[in-house]
C-alpha positions in Angstrom: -11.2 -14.2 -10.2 -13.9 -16.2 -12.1 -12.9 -18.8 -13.3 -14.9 -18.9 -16.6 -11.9 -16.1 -17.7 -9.7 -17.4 -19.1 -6.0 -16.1 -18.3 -5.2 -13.4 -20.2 -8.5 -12.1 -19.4 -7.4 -12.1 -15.8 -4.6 -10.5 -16.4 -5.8 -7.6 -18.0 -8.5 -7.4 -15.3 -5.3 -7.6 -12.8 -3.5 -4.7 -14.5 -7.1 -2.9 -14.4 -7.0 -3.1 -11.0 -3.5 -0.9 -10.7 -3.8 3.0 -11.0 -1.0 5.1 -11.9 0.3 7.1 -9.2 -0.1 10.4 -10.8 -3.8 10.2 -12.6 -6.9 8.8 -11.7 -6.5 6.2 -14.2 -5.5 2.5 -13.9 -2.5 1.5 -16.0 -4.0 -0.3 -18.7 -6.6 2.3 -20.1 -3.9 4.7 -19.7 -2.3 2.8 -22.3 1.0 2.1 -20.7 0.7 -1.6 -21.8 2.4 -1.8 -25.2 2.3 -5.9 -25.1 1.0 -8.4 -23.2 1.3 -12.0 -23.9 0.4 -14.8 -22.1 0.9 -18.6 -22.4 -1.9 -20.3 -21.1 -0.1 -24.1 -21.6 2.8 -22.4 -19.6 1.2 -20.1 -17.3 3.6 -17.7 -18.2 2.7 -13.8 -18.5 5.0 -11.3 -20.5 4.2 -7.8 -20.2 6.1 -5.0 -22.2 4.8 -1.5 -20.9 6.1 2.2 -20.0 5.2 4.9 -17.8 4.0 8.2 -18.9 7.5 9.9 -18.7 11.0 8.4 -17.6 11.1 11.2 -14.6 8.3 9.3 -13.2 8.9 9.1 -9.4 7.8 5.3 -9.4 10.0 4.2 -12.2 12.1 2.1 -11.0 9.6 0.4 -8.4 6.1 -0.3 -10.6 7.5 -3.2 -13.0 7.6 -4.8 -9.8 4.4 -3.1 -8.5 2.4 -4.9 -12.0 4.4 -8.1 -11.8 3.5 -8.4 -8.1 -0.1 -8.4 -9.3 -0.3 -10.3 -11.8 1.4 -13.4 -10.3 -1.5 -12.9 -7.2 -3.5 -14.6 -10.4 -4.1 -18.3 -9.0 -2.8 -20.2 -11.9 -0.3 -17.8 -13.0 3.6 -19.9 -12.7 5.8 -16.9 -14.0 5.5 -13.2 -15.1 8.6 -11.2 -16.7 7.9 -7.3 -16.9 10.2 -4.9 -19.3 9.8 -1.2 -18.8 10.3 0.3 -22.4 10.6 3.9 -23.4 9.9 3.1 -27.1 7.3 4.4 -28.4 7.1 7.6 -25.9 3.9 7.5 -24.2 1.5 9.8 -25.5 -2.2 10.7 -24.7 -3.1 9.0 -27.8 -2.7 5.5 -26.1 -5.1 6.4 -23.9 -8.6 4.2 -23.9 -11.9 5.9 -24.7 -12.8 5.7 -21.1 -9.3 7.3 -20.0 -10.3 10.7 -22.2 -13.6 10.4 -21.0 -12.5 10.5 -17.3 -10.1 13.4 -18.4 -12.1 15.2 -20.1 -10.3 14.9 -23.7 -13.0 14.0 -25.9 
């Protein structure tokens, strides 16, 4: 990662870097991070997110899937991961690049 980033920068580049396993579309311009905050003192990551339904085959595998990314950031000493269900996912979370790639706008 560059190193001029600073860490929640590389985060967000590290949750760019994972695609849902259903859509063409990597997690966090599908909009299935609700929160993410990160303590650069700490080095600590905190990630709130949920997946586009609860039937999603993956559900109980990809909090581990993101946090397993995230802590391959260098500096990172700690990430916690909560799968939430509120709000329901919609298509409105999704970036302007998402419905561009889907053809929504």
């Amino acid at each position: 990662m560059n190193e001029t980033l600073t860490l929640e920068q590389q985060a967000i580049q590290a949750l760019k870097g994972i695609y849902d396993p259903e859509l063409p579309i990597n997690i966090y311009d599908l909009g299935l991070i609700y929160q993410l905050h990160v303590n650069e003192e700490e080095k600590k990551i905190e990630v709130k997110m949920t997946l586009t339904t609860p039937m999603c085959p993956v559900a109980q595998t990809f909090p581990q899937t993101v946090q397993d990314h995230l802590l391959k950031l260098p500096e990172v000493s700690e990430v916690k991961v909560e799968l939430v269900w509120e709000p329901p996912w919609s298509k409105d979370n999704l970036s302007e690049e998402a419905k561009l790639q889907l053809n929504l706008l």
